[in-house]
C-alpha positions, 0 to 999 in steps of 0.5 A: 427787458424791464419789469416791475411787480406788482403792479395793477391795471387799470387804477380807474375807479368802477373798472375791475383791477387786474394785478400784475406784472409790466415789463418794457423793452427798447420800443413796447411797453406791456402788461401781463395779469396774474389771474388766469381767464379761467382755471380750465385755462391757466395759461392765458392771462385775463388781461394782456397790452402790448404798447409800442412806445411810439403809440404813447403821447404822454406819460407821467409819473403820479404820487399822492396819499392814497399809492405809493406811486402810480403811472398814468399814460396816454395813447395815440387814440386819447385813451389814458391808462393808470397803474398802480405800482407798489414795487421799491421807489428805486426800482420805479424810478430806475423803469420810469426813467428808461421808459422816458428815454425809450420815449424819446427816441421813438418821437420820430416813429409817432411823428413820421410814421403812425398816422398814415400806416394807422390810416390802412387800418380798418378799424380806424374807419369804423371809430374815425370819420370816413372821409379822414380814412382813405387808405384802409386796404383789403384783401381779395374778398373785397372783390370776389367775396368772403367764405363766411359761416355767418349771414351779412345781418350776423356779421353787422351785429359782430361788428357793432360789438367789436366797435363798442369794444374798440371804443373802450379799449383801443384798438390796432396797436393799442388793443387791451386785451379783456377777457370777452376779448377771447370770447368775441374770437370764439364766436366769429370775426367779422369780415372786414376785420379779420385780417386786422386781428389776424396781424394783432393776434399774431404780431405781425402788425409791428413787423409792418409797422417796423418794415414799411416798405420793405416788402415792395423793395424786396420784389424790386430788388430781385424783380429779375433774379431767379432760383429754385424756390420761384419754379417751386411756387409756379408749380403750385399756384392753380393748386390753391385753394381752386374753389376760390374764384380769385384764384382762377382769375390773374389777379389772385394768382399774380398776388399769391406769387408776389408774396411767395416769391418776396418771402423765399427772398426775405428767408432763402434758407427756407425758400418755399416749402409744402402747404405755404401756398395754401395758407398765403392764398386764405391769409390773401383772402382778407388781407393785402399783399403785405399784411400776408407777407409779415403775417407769414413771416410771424406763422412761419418763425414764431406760431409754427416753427419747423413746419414749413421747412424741407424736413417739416421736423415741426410738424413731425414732432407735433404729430408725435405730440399729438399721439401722446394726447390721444394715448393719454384722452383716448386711449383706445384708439391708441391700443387700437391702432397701435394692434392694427399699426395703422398711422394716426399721422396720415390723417392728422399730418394735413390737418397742422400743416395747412392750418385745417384750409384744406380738410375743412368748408372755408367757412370753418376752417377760417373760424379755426384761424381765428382761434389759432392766431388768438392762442397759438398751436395749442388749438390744433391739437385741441380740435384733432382731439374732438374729431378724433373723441367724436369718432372713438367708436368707428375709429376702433372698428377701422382696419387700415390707414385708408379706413381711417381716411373714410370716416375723417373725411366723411366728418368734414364732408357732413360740414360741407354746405348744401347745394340745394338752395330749398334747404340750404338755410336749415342745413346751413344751421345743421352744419353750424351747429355739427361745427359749434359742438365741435369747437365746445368740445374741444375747450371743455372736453380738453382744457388741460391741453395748454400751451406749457403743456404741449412745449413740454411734450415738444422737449421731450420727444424732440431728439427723438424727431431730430434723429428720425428726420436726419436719418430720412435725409440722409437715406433721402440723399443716399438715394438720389446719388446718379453715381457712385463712383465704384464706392460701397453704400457704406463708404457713400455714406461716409463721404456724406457724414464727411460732406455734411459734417464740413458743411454744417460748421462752415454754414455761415459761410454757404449760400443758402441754395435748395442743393447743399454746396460747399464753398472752399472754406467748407471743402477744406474742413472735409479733407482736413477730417478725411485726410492727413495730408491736408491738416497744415499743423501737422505739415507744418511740423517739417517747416524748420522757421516761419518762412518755411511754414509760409512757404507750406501754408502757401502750397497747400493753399493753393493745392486746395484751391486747384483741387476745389476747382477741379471738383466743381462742376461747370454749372455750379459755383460749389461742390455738392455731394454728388460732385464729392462723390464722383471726384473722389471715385475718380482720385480713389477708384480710377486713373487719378490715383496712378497719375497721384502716385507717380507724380504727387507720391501723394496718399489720400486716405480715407479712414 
């Protein structure tokens, strides 16, 4: 990373100049400005650019008498940009010539690549000649409609701003991002472009940029393959999103498993997980199977890291967070809940993990996305805040958790659009308006809760999280033992702080399966640790040279591997918790120990 400072952008005469910093990298050049949107949000700059080089036709370098230098740029779509630089000359020629070089070798990406991948954009169609555009791509609401809070007359006129806005900005990989940006988001994404924007916002655009390709290749390879996670996401496919007609139909279905399937492929150490389906059916909705694809990707590992995991710890931290909040902007509801012990996560949990798809219409639920992909996970919090505010007084009369549910869940029912069609334009506008004063106070009611503000939140409740989660796993683990073998809880616990330890520091080395299992690398860490016998310094300390010592290397080597393979069991190429624990039942606390005894006089201990 290369940065200069300051610098300002754009150096155009009668466009307002924003000073800040550029930074570079091997493949993007970007632009961060100083100045904030507003003082209510100070951790969201007022204009932002994310460039990759390969979308950079010309740059040059510009020193004349009324700068000390500045750097002018052309982009893919004939937009020019100049900036002022006014660091040391040194480190403005030490950026340039890198920037040169990291230019050059991405000619090959402009000339191979950016044309027909920029071709799948919608965008381009709305600024370019249709006949040129032939290949945009879509999502399921081409075909069986979009779930829109906004009429088709609303949507064109959102469109016509979101093309003038592109005329003067760029657009896909090379948006500048203005301050109406924000507000354009705010207000609504018109339908044909809200998957373009989900994957600019988020960056998953250049995840497919990067990756053509990719996608259908990871399907071919393991067309055949098979793992738990694939039964997994069978299971839960007619559960999403039903009141889509896509999803009663095979095609929807077919594509919904594709891209779950092609994603437990890509990250096995996470496979499939609760409430992915669910997100991926919406994303589906305009987005194709591979936009959605590395749009999950980027939810999965950047926007939400550890919600969808088989502990969820993310999630359970964010519900922690998020119980700070209302302790802090609501505090009696806290002291409420607190005195009646009633769960705030029981409402909440289910809100973050699937994004608010599942609690609220589509319509708005889809307007939360926008939102969310725009400026990441702070806007979650923000909108349980107001929900939670705009109920404050039948929250602190509530006496249990099922009580809490009720007037949650009548909220979002009163957003749930008419069925009678004599009044559905006028409750339309009522529900709309529930939605927008919603959305209004969250931004004004709750402008300090900003994104520093909630990884700092994060920091200081994460150990906190990290031991709770572990303890459920463990007692989680504990419990799905069939046999144990003769052993005490005490010692099955020891044996699985054993399992799990040995497990833990040879991880590079296991395979990534739903049940933990340990390979012989793995299995030999544990006796090591549990034993003195399997420890080869301290055997080597009888070798009298080095051939003796190979000699003792060589034999336990081999011991290990015939005791490896005898915990094994038949099915499975590893040894699992439930194999260690019956194994050694059987060495501890059966024949085997005689028969060790006699012919081994070989003491396993446990300590």
């Amino acid at each position: 990373m290369f940065d200069l400072e300051p610098a300002s952008f754009p150096e155009t005469l009668g466009r307002t100049r924003y000073p800040g910093r550029l930074y570079q990298s091997q493949n993007f050049l970007a632009f961060e400005s100083f100045d904030k949107v507003s003082a209510n949000e100070h951790d969201r700059p007022q204009c932002t650019f994310i460039l990759p080089l390969y979308t950079i036709t010309r740059f040059e370098r510009i020193n004349n008498n009324t700068y000390k230098s500045a750097l002018s740029f052309k982009t893919w779509h004939k937009m020019t940009h100049v900036l002022k630089v006014e660091a040391e000359k040194t480190a403005c020629e030490q950026f340039c010539d890198t920037l040169k070089h990291g230019l050059q070798t991405n000619v090959s990406k402009m000339k191979g690549s950016l044309r027909p991948f920029l071709m799948t954009c919608k965008s381009e169609e709305l600024l370019d000649d249709p006949i040129h555009v032939k290949n945009v791509i879509g999502g399921l609401g081409l075909q069986y409609g979009y779930h829109s809070d906004s009429t088709e007359v609303k949507d064109q006129k959102k469109l016509t701003i979101w093309k003038n806005y592109f005329n003067d900005n760029g657009r896909n990989l090379t948006l500048v991002r203005q301050p109406i940006f924000a507000k354009m988001i705010r207000a609504g994404i018109p339908n044909c472009l809200r998957g373009e924007i989900y994957e600019m916002c988020s960056g998953s655009i250049y995840l497919r940029f990067a990756n053509q390709g990719v996608y259908e290749q990871i399907l071919t390879t393991h067309k055949d393959d098979t793992s738990p996670a694939l039964d997994d996401i069978e299971k839960d496919l007619h559960r999403s999103l039903p009141e889509y007609p896509a999803y009663q139909a095979p095609d929807g279905i077919d594509r919904l498993r594709r891209v779950l399937t092609a994603y437990s492929w890509k990250n096995p150490e996470i496979g499939y997980c609760q409430a992915m389906n669910i997100v991926t059916s919406s994303l589906l909705i305009y987005m194709s199977e591979e936009q959605a694809f590395w749009t999950l990707n980027s939810l999965v590992d950047q926007l939400c890291p550890g919600y969808y995991s088989s502990s969820m710890y993310g999630v359970l931290l964010d519900q922690v967070v998020l119980e700070e909040l209302v302790k802090k902007y609501i505090p009696k509801v806290t002291e409420h809940f607190q005195r009646k012990e009633i769960q705030l996560s029981v409402a909440c949990l289910p809100w973050f993990l699937t994004l608010f798809i599942n609690s609220m219409p589509l319509p708005f639920a889809f307007r939360i996305l926008d939102c969310f992909f725009m400026e990441g996970p702070k806007v979650l919090f923000q909108i349980a805040l107001a929900i939670l505010k705009r109920h404050e007084k039948e929250l602190v009369n509530v006496e249990d958790d099922s009580e809490l549910l009720v007037v949650v869940k009548a909220f979002f029912s009163s957003l749930n659009l008419p069925v009678d069609d004599a009044t559905k334009e006028q409750d339309d506008a009522n529900k709309l308006e529930i939605f927008n004063s919603l959305m209004k106070s969250a931004y004004s009611d709750f402008p300090k809760v900003t994104s520093y503000k909630i990884n700092q939140l994060r920091k200081q409740n994460e150990l906190k999280i990290i031991g709770g989660v572990e303890s459920f796993t463990k007692r989680n683990a504990l419990r799905n033992i069939k046999n144990n073998a003769n052993f005490s809880s005490d010692e099955v616990s020891l044996i699985y702080d054993y399992f799990f330890g040995a497990l833990y520091y040879a991880k590079d080395h296991q395979d990534k399966s739903s049940v933990p299992e340990m390979d012989l690398t793995a299995f030999t860490r544990m006796l090591e640790n549990m034993t003195t016998w399997a420890k080869l310094n301290d055997n080597s300390s009888t070798a009298t040279n080095d051939e003796d010592l190979m000699v003792v290397k060589e034999v336990l080597q081999a011991f290990m591997q015939r005791l490896f393979d005898y915990f094994c069991s038949e099915s499975k190429p590893g040894v699992t918790l439930q194999d260690a624990v019956s194994k050694l039942g059987e060495i501890l606390r059966g024949v085997c120990l005689c028969l060790v005894y006699k012919r081994c006089s070989l003491l396993i201990t446990l300590r």
